[in-house]
Structures are given as C-alpha cells and as structure tokens.
ROKE-271315 format. One record per residue (C-alpha): residue in one letter; x, y, z. Coordinates in steps of 0.2 Angstrom, whole numbers, plus 2048, in hexadecimal, padded with zeros to 3 digits. Example, Ala and Ser with C-alpha at 12.3 -4.5 7.8 and 13.67 -1.06 7.14 Angstrom:
<nodes>
<node r="a" c1="83E" c2="7EA" c3="827"/>
<node r="s" c1="844" c2="7FB" c3="824"/>
</nodes>
This chain:
<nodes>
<node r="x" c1="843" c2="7D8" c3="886"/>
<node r="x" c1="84D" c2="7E7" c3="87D"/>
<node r="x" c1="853" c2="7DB" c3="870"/>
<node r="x" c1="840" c2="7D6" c3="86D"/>
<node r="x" c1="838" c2="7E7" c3="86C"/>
<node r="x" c1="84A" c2="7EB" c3="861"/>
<node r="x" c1="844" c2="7DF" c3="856"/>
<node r="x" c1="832" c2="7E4" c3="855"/>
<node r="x" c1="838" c2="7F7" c3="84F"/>
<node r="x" c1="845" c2="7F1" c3="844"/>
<node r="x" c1="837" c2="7E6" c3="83A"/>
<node r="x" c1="82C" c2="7F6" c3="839"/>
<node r="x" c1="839" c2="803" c3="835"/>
<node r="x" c1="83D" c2="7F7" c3="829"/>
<node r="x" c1="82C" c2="7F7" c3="822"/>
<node r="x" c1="82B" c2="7E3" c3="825"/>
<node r="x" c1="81B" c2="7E5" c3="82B"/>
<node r="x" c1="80C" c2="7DB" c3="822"/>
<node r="x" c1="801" c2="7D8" c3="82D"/>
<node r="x" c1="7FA" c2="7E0" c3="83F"/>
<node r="x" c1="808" c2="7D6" c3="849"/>
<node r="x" c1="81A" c2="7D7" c3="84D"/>
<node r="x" c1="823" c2="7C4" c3="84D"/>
<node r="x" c1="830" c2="7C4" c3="85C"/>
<node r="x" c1="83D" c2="7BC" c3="851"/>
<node r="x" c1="84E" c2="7C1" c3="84A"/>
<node r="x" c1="856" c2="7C1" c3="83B"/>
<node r="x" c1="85B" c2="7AF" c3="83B"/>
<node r="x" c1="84E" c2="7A1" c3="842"/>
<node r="x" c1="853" c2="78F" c3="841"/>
<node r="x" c1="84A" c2="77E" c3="840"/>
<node r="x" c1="851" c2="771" c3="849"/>
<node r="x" c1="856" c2="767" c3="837"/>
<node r="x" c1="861" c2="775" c3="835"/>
<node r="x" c1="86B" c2="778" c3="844"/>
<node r="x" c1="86B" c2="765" c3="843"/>
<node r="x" c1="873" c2="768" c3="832"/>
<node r="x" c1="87E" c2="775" c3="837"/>
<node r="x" c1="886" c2="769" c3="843"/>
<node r="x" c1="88C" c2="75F" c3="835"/>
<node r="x" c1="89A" c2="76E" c3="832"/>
<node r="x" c1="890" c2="771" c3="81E"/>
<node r="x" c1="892" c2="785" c3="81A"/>
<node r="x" c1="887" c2="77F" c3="80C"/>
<node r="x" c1="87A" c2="77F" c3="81C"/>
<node r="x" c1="87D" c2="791" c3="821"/>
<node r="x" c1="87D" c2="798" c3="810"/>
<node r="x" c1="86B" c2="791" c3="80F"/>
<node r="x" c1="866" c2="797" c3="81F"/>
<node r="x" c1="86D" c2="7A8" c3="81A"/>
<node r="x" c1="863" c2="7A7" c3="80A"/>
<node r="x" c1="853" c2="7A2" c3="811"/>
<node r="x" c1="854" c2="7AF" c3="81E"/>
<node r="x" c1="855" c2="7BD" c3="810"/>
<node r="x" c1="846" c2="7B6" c3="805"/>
<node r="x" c1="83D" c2="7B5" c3="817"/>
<node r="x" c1="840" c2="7C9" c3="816"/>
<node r="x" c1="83D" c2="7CD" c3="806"/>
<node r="x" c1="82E" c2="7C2" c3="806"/>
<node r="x" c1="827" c2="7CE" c3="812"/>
<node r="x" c1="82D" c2="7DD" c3="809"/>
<node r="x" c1="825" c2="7D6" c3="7FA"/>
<node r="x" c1="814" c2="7D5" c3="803"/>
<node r="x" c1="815" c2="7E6" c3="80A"/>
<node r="x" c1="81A" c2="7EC" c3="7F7"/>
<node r="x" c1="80C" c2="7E2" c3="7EF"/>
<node r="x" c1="7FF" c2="7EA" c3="7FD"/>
<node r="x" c1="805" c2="7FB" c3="7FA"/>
<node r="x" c1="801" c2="7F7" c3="7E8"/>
<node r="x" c1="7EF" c2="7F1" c3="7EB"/>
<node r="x" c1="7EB" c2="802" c3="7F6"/>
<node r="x" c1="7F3" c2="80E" c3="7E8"/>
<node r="x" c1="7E8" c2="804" c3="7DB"/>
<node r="x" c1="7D9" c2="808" c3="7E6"/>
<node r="x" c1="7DC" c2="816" c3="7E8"/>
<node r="x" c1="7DE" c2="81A" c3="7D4"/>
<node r="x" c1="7CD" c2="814" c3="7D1"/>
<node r="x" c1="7C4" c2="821" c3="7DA"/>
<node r="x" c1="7D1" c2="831" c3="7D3"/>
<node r="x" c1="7C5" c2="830" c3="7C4"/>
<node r="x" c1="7B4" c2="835" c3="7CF"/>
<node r="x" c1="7BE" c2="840" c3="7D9"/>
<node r="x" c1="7C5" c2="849" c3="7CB"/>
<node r="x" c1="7B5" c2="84D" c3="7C4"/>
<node r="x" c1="7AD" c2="854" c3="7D3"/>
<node r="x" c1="7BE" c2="861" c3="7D4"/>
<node r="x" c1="7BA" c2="864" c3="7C2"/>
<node r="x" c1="7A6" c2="869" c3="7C4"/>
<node r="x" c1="7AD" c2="872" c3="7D2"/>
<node r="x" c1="7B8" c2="87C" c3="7C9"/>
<node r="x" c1="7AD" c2="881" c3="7BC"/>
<node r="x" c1="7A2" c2="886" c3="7C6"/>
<node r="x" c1="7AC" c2="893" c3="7D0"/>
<node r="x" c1="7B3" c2="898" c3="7C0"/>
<node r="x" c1="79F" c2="89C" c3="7BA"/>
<node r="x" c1="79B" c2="8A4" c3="7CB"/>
<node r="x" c1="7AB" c2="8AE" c3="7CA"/>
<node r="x" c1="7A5" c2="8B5" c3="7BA"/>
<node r="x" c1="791" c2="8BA" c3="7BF"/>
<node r="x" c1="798" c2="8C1" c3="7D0"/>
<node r="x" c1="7A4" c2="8CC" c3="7C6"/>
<node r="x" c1="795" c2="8D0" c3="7B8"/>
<node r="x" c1="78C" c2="8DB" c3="7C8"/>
<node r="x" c1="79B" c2="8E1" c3="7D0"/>
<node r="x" c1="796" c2="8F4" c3="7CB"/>
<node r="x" c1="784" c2="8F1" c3="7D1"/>
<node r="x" c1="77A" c2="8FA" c3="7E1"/>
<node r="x" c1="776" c2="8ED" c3="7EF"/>
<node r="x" c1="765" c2="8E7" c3="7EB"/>
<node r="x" c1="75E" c2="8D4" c3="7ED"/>
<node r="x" c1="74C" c2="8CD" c3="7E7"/>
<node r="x" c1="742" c2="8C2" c3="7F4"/>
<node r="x" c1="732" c2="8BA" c3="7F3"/>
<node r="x" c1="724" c2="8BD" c3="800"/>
<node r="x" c1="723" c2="8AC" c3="805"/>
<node r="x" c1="72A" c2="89C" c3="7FF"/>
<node r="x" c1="71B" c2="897" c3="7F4"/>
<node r="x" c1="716" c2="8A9" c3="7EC"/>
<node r="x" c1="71B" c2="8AE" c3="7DC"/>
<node r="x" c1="71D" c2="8C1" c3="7E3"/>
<node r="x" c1="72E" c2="8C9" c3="7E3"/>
<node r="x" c1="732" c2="8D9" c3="7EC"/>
<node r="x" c1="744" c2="8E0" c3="7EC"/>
<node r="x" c1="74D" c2="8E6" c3="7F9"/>
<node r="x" c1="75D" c2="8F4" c3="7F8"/>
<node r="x" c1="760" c2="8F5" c3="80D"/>
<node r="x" c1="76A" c2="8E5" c3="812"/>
<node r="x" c1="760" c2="8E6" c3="824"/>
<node r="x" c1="751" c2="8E4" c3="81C"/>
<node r="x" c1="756" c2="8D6" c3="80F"/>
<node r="x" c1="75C" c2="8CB" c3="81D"/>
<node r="x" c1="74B" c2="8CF" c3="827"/>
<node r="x" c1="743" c2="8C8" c3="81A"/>
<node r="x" c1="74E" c2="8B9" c3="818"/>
<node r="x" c1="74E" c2="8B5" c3="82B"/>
<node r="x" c1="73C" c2="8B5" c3="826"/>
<node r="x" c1="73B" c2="8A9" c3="81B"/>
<node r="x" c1="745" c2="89E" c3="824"/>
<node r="x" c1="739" c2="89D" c3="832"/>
<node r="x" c1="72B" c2="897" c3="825"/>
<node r="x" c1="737" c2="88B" c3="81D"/>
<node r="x" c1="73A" c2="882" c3="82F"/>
<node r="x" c1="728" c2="882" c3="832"/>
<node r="x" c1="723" c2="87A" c3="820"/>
<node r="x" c1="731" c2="86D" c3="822"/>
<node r="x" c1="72D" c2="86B" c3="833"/>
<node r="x" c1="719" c2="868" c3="830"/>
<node r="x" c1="71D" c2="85A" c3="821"/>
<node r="x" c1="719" c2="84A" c3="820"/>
<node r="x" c1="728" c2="83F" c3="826"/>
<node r="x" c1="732" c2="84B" c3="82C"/>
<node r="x" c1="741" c2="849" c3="838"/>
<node r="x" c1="74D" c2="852" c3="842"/>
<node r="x" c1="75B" c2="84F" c3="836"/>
<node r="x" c1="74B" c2="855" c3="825"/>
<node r="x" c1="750" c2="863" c3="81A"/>
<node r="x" c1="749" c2="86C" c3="80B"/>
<node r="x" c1="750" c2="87B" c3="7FE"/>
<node r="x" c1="745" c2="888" c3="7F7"/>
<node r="x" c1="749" c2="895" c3="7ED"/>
<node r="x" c1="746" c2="8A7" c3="7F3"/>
<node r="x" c1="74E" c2="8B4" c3="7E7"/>
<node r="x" c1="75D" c2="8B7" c3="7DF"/>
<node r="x" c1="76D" c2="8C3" c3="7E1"/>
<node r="x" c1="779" c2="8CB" c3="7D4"/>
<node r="x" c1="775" c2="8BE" c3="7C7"/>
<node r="x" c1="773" c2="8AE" c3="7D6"/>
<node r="x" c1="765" c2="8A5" c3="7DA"/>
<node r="x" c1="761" c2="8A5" c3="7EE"/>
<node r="x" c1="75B" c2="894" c3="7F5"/>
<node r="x" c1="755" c2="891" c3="806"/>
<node r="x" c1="75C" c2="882" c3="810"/>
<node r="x" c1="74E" c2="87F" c3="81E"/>
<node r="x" c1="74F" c2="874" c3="82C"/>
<node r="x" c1="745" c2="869" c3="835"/>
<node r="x" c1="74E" c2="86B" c3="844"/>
<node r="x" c1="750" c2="87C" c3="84E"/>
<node r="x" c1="761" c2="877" c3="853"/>
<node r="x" c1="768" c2="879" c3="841"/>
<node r="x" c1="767" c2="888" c3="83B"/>
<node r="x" c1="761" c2="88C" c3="827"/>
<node r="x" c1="76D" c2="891" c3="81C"/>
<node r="x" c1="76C" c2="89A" c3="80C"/>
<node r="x" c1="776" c2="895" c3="7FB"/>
<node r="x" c1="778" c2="89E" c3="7EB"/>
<node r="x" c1="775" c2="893" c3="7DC"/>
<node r="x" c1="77A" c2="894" c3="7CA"/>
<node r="x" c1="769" c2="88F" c3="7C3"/>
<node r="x" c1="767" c2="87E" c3="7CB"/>
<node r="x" c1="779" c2="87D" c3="7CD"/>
<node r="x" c1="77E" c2="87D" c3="7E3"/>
<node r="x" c1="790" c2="87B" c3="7E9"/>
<node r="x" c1="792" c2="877" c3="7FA"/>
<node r="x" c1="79C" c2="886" c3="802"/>
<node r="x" c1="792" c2="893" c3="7FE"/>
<node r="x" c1="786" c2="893" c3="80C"/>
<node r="x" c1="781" c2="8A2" c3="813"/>
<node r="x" c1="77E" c2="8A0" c3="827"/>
<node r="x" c1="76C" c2="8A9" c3="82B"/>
<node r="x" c1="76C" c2="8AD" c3="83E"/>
<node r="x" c1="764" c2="8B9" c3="84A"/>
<node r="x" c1="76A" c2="8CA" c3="841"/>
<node r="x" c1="762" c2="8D0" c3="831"/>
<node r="x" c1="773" c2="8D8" c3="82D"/>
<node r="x" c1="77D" c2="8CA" c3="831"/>
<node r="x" c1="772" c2="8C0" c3="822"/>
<node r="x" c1="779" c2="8C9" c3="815"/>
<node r="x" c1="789" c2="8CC" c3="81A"/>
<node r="x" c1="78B" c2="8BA" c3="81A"/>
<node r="x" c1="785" c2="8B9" c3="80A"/>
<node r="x" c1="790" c2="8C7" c3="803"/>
<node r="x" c1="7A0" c2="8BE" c3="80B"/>
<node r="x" c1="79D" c2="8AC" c3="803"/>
<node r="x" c1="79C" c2="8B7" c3="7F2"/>
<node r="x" c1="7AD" c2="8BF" c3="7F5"/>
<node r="x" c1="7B5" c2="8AE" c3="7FA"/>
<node r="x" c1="7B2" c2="8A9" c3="7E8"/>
<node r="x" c1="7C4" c2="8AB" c3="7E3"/>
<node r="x" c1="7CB" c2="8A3" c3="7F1"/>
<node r="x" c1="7BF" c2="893" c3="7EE"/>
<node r="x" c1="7C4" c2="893" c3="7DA"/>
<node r="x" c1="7D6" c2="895" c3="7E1"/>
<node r="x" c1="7D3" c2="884" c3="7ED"/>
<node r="x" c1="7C9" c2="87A" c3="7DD"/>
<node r="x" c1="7D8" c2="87F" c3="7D4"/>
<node r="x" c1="7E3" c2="876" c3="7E0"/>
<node r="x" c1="7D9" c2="868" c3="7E5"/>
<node r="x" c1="7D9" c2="863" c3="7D2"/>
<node r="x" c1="7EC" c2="867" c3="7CF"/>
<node r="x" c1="7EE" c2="85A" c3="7DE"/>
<node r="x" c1="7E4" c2="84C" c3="7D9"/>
<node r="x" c1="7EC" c2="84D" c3="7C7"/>
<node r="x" c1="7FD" c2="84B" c3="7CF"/>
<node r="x" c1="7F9" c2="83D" c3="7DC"/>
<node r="x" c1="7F0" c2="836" c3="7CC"/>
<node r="x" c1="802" c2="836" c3="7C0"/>
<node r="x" c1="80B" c2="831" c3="7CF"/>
<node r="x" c1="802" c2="824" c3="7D4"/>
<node r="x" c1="802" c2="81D" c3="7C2"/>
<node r="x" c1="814" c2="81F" c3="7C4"/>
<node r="x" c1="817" c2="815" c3="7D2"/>
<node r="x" c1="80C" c2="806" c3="7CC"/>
<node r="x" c1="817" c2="807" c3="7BE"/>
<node r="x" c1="828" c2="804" c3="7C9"/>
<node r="x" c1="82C" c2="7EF" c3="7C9"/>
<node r="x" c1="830" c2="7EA" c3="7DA"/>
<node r="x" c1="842" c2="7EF" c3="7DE"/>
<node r="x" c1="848" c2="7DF" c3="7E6"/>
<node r="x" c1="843" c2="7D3" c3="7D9"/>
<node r="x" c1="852" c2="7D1" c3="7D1"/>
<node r="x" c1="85A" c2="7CD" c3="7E2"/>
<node r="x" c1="84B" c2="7C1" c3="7E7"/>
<node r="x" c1="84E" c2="7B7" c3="7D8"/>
<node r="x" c1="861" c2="7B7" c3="7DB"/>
<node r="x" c1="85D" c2="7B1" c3="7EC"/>
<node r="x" c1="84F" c2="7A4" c3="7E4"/>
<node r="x" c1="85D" c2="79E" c3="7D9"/>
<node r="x" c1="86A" c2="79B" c3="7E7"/>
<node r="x" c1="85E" c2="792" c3="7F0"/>
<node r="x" c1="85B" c2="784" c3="7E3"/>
<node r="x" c1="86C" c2="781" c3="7E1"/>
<node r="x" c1="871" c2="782" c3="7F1"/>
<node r="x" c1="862" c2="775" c3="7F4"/>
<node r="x" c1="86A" c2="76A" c3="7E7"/>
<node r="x" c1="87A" c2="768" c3="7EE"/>
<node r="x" c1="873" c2="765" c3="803"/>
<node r="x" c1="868" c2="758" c3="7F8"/>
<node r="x" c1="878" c2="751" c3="7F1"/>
<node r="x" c1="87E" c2="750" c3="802"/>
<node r="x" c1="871" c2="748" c3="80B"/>
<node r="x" c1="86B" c2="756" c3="813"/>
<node r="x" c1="858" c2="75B" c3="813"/>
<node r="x" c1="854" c2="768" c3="81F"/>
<node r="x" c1="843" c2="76E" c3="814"/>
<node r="x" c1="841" c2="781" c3="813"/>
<node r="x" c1="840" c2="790" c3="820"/>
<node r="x" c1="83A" c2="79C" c3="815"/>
<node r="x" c1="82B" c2="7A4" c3="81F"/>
<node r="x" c1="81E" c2="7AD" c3="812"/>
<node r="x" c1="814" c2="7BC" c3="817"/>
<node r="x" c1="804" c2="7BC" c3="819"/>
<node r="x" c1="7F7" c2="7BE" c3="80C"/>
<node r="x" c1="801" c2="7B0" c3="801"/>
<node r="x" c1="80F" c2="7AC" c3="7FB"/>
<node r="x" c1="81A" c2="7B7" c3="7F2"/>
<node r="x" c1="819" c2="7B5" c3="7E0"/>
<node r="x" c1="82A" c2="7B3" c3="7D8"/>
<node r="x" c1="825" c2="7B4" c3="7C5"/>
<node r="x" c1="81C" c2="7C2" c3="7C7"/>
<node r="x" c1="827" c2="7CA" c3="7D1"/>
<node r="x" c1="836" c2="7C4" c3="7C3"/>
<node r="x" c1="82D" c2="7CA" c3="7B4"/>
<node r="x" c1="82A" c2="7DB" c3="7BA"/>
<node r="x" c1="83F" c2="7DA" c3="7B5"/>
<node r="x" c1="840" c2="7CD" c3="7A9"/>
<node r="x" c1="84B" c2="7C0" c3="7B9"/>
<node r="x" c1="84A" c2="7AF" c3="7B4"/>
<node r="x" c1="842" c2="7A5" c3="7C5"/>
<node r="x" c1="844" c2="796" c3="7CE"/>
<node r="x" c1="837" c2="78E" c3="7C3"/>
<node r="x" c1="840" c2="792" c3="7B2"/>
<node r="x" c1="852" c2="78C" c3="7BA"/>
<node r="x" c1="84A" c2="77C" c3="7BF"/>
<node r="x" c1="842" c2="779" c3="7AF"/>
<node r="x" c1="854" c2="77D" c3="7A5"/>
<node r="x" c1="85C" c2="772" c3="7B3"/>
<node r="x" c1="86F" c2="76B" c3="7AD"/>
<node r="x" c1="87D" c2="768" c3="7B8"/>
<node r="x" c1="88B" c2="771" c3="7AF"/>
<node r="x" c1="87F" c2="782" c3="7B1"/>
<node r="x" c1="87C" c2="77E" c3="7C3"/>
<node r="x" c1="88E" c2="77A" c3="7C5"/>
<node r="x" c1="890" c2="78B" c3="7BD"/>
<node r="x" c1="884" c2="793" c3="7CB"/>
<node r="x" c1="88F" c2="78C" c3="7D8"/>
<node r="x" c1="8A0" c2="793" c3="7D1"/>
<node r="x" c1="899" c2="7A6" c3="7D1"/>
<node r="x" c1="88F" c2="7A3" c3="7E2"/>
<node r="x" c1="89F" c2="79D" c3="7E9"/>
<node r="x" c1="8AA" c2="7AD" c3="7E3"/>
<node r="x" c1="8B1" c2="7A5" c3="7D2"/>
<node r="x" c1="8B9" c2="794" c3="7DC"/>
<node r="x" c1="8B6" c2="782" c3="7D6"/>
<node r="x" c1="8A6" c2="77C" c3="7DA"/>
<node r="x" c1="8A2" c2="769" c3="7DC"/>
<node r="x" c1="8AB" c2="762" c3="7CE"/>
<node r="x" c1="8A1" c2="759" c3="7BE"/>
<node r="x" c1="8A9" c2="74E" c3="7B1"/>
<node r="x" c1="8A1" c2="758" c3="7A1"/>
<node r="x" c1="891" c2="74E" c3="79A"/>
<node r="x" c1="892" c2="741" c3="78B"/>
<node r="x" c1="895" c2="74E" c3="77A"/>
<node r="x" c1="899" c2="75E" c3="785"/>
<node r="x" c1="8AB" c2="759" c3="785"/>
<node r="x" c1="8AF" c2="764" c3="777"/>
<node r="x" c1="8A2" c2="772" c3="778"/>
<node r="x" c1="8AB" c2="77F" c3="77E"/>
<node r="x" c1="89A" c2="789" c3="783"/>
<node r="x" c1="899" c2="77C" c3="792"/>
<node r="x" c1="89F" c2="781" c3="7A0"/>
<node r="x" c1="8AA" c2="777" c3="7AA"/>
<node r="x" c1="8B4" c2="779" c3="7B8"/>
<node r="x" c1="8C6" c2="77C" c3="7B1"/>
<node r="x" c1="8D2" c2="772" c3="7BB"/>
<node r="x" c1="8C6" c2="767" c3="7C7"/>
<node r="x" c1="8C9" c2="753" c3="7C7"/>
<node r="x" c1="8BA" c2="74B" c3="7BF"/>
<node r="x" c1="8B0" c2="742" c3="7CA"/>
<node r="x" c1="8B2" c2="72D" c3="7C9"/>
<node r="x" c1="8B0" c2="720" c3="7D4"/>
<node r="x" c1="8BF" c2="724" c3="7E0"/>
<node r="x" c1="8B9" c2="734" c3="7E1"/>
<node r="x" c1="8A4" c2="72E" c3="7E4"/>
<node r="x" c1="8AD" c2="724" c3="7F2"/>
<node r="x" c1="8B6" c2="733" c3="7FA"/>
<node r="x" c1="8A7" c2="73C" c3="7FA"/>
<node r="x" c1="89D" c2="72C" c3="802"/>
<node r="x" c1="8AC" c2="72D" c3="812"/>
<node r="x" c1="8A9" c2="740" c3="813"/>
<node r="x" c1="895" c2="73F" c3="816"/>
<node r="x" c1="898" c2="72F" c3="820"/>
<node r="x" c1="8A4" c2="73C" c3="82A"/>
<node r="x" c1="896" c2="749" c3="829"/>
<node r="x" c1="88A" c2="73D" c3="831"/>
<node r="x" c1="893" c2="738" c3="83F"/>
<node r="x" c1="894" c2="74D" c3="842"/>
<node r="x" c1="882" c2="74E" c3="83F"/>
<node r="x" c1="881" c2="73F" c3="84D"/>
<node r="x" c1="88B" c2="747" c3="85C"/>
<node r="x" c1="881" c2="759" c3="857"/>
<node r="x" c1="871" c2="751" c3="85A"/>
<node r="x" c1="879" c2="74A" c3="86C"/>
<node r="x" c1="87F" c2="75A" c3="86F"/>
<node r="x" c1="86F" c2="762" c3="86C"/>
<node r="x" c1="866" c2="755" c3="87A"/>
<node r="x" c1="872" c2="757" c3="884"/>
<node r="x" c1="86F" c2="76C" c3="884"/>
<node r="x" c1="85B" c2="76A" c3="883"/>
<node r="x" c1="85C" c2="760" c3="892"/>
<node r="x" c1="867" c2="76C" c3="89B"/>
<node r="x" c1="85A" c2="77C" c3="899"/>
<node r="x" c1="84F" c2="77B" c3="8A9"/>
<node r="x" c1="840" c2="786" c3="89F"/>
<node r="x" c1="83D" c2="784" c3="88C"/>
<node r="x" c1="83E" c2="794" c3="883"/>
<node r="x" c1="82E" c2="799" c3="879"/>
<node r="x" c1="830" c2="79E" c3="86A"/>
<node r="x" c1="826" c2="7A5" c3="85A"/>
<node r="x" c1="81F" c2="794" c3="84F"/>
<node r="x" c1="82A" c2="78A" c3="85A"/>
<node r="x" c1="83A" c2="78F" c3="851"/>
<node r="x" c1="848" c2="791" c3="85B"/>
<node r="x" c1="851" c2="7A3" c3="854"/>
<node r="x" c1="865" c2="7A2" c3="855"/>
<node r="x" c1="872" c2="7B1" c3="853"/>
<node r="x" c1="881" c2="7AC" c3="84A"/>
</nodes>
C-alpha cells in the first residue's frame, strides 16, 4: 500500500498528471510478449522496454505541456477585453482626480432637487441638512421603483438628484427594503463602480460617506494603475511562454529514433512483442509537431530515408561506439568513403546467415523453457494479482 500511494505522489510531483485519475503502476509495466522475450536472454528486449517506458513518461508530460498551452492561449484571448476595462478605468480616476482637485479650495455646498421628477434645485451648505434631503429622496426613489410595473425584489433604478464639486449625484433606488440605496457621483453619464456612497439612517453619515469615496480617488487611480501594469505583464509573459518549444523534444525524438531501430533489429530476430507505449489521454502525442518546434528529424522522416549502413550507424552510437550487427557494404558503396561501415567486422555470408539461424534456434528453445517457467509460476499463485489494463508491472 505505501508503494502505491508512493507512486500516486511521485506521478503528481512529477506533474504526470493528465487526466482526474492516478494509474497504480510503476515505472516499468510489462506485457506478457515481453517478459516472454526477455526470457530469451536478448538485452535488445530490455533496452526497448526501457525506451518505451520513457516515451510512456514523456508522452504524458507532453499532454500536460500541450494542456497548459491550450489554458495560457485562453487565457490570452480575454487579456484584450480586460485590458480595456483597466484602461477606461484609469481614465476615469485620472478625470475624477482632476474635477475633485478643481474645488478643493471651495465651501461645503451641494445642489439637490426637490423631488426626483422636479426641475427645482435648492442648495444646501450644512452637511446635516444635505443628507436629510438625500435620505429623502431615497425614500421616494424606493417607492417609485417599488410601485412600477414589473417590479421585483432584485428591481433597481438611477435618478439624478444634484451635483457636487463638479460631479453629478445619481440615486441608486431599490425595490427591496433590504438593500439599502446608494448614491454615485458621475462624470456626466460616466459611473464607476466603487464610488457608492452608503445612505443610512444618519443625515451626517450620508455625506461623510460621500466625502470619503472622494478622498479615496488616489488610492483607486493607484489600484487601476496596477491592475493594468499586471495584466500587461501576465500579457508579455504569457506570449513568452507560448513561445518556449517543448523542452523534451529533442529527447522524445532521440527516444522515437532508438525505438525504430531497436524494432528493426527484434524484427530481424524474430521477436515481435508490439509496443508498450501507453498515450495520455486526449490523444496521442504528436511527434512532428512536437519535433519542428526544434527542427528534430522524427520517426517518420527516418523511416522514409531508411538504409541499412545509416541504421547500422544508429546502432554503433546507441551502443557506446562498438560494432553493431555487421553488413557487407551495398553494390557501389564499396569505395564511397561517405558510407559508413563497420571497420573491422566480418561481412556477413552464408556461414555467418547460418550461425545466426543456430543462435535464434538457441534463442527459441530459451523462449520455450520461459514460457514453462512462467506456467509453472502462474500456477503456483493461489490469488491472481489485479493489476491496471491487465498489465503485469515488474521492478528490474
């Protein structure tokens, strides 16, 4: 049970994780072809395993890469919008910044209408009495919006009332007695959400509400100010990320590489255990794409410029710089010294076709007595071990 739950947090520190599950498997998980194989005593068998079980991993790294993509190209699209509404924002502390400061010498006074319909204005230079009238109007705005046609709990409407060092005062009415109104100084017809001024019970209060949302002005300029600096750079550094290839490409199309060869030569064999590689979901990953983003040749450019001498090249750098299988050179590549042979191996003829015939008719016979070992351990185990996609996962 620890291993298990070792091997759940070890695939999502690793950030393995595509989908909304954990797979209880290791890092090696075996078909019954290849530990059949892998009793035939061919490291050529072990060295695909290993392969296989590294494409398996960055398979799923891929995924995770290419989903992290998708989510930072989503979220680019809607910078644009966003970017906008912190601009208008902006301006617009900026302009009431500058009409606040155009009547910051004046006396208190404030003009208010006598009822949300009149055309009468009378000015007021007590606060008290400015916010009696206010509370006032208030009470008529709930009753109008209350009373009209349609109306519901959740109904509002705004009516202008007066204006204030330079701001027109709108009236935010309620339908509802349990909201309370609220009044906002505009610019014109321009209102930014944040400058509400709470009305309650006190006629004082009113306006010292009001008073305070003006002297937050800077503080609000000073937030739009940020907000936008933050969305600019989320904006470059998100294009910058989009920009970054996938970092294991190169190495998944080394791996891609091996694996054909190393296909080639368990084909050569006789040996045809298919492939382990397990995908991630949402598809498979795509190799090219993946490769172009570096300029790494794939599997499918290798296969189409196939030639034996390359591949035996392949094998001589895979295998640390010894010998690989040894080719006689093909007809008119004798002389071209930009083949590459292997210098020093004994060219392959009939005697030596026939000693590789004995060696995989030895091979067989390995392969045989595995699979009777195998039986004979299968019927040994009193109660089969479940295991994910019925693969059977071996630590070697």
């Amino acid at each position: 049970m620890l291993e298990s739950k070792a091997r759940f947090i070890s695939q999502i520190m690793a950030g393995e994780i595509t989908a909304r599950t954990a797979e209880d498997v290791g890092d090696a998980v075996l078909t019954m072809a290849e530990v059949k194989a892998l009793a035939s005593g061919n490291p050529k068998v072990m060295q695909k395993v290993a392969a296989e079980t590294e494409l398996t991993r960055l398979s799923h790294l891929y995924a995770s890469w290419r989903s992290g993509q998708s989510g930072m190209r989503l979220e680019l699209t809607g910078l644009p919008e966003r970017l906008a509404v912190a601009e208008r924002a902006l301006v617009f502390h900026t302009r009431a910044k500058a009409l606040r400061d155009a009547h910051a010498g004046e006396d208190f006074a404030i003009d208010f209408r006598t009822s949300l319909d009149g055309e009468e204005v009378l000015t007021f230079d007590k606060r008290e009495a400015a916010g009696r009238q206010i509370r006032l109007l208030s009470e008529m705005g709930y009753q109008q919006v209350r009373r009209s046609a349609g109306a519901t709990l959740q109904s509002y409407c705004f009516f202008e009332i007066g204006t204030y060092k330079g701001f027109r005062l709108y009236l935010k009415a309620f339908a509802s007695e349990a909201l309370a109104p609220e009044l906002w100084p505009a610019l014109g017809d321009d209102m930014a959400p944040g400058y509400a001024a709470n009305i309650g019970d006190s006629d004082l209060g009113v306006i010292q509400s009001l008073e305070a949302q003006l002297r937050g002005i800077e503080r609000r300029l000073h937030e739009a100010e940020q907000a936008r600096q933050r969305l600019v750079t989320q904006e470059q550094s998100l294009r910058a990320e989009l920009d970054k290839p996938w970092e294991h490409a190169e190495r998944y199309a080394q791996l891609k590489r091996q694996l054909a060869v190393l296909n080639v030569e368990l084909q050569r064999a006789g040996i045809d255990i298919g492939s382990s590689v397990v995908e991630p979901e949402g598809g498979n990953v795509d190799a090219d794409t993946a490769a172009r983003e570096t300029n790494i040749p794939t599997e499918t450019s290798l296969e189409s410029t196939f030639r034996l001498d390359v591949a035996v090249a392949w094998l001589r750098e895979l295998h640390g710089g010894l010998p690989a299988m040894p080719v006689a050179p093909e007809h008119g590549q004798a002389d071209d010294p930009s083949v590459p042979v292997a210098v020093g191996a004994p060219i392959i003829d009939e005697a030596t076709i026939a000693e590789m015939e004995h060696e995989i008719e030895q091979k067989q016979a390995q392969l045989v007595f595995g699979q009777m070992v195998l039986e004979t351990a299968r019927k040994r185990i009193k109660k089969p071990i479940k295991t994910n996609k019925a693969q059977i996962g071996f630590q070697w």
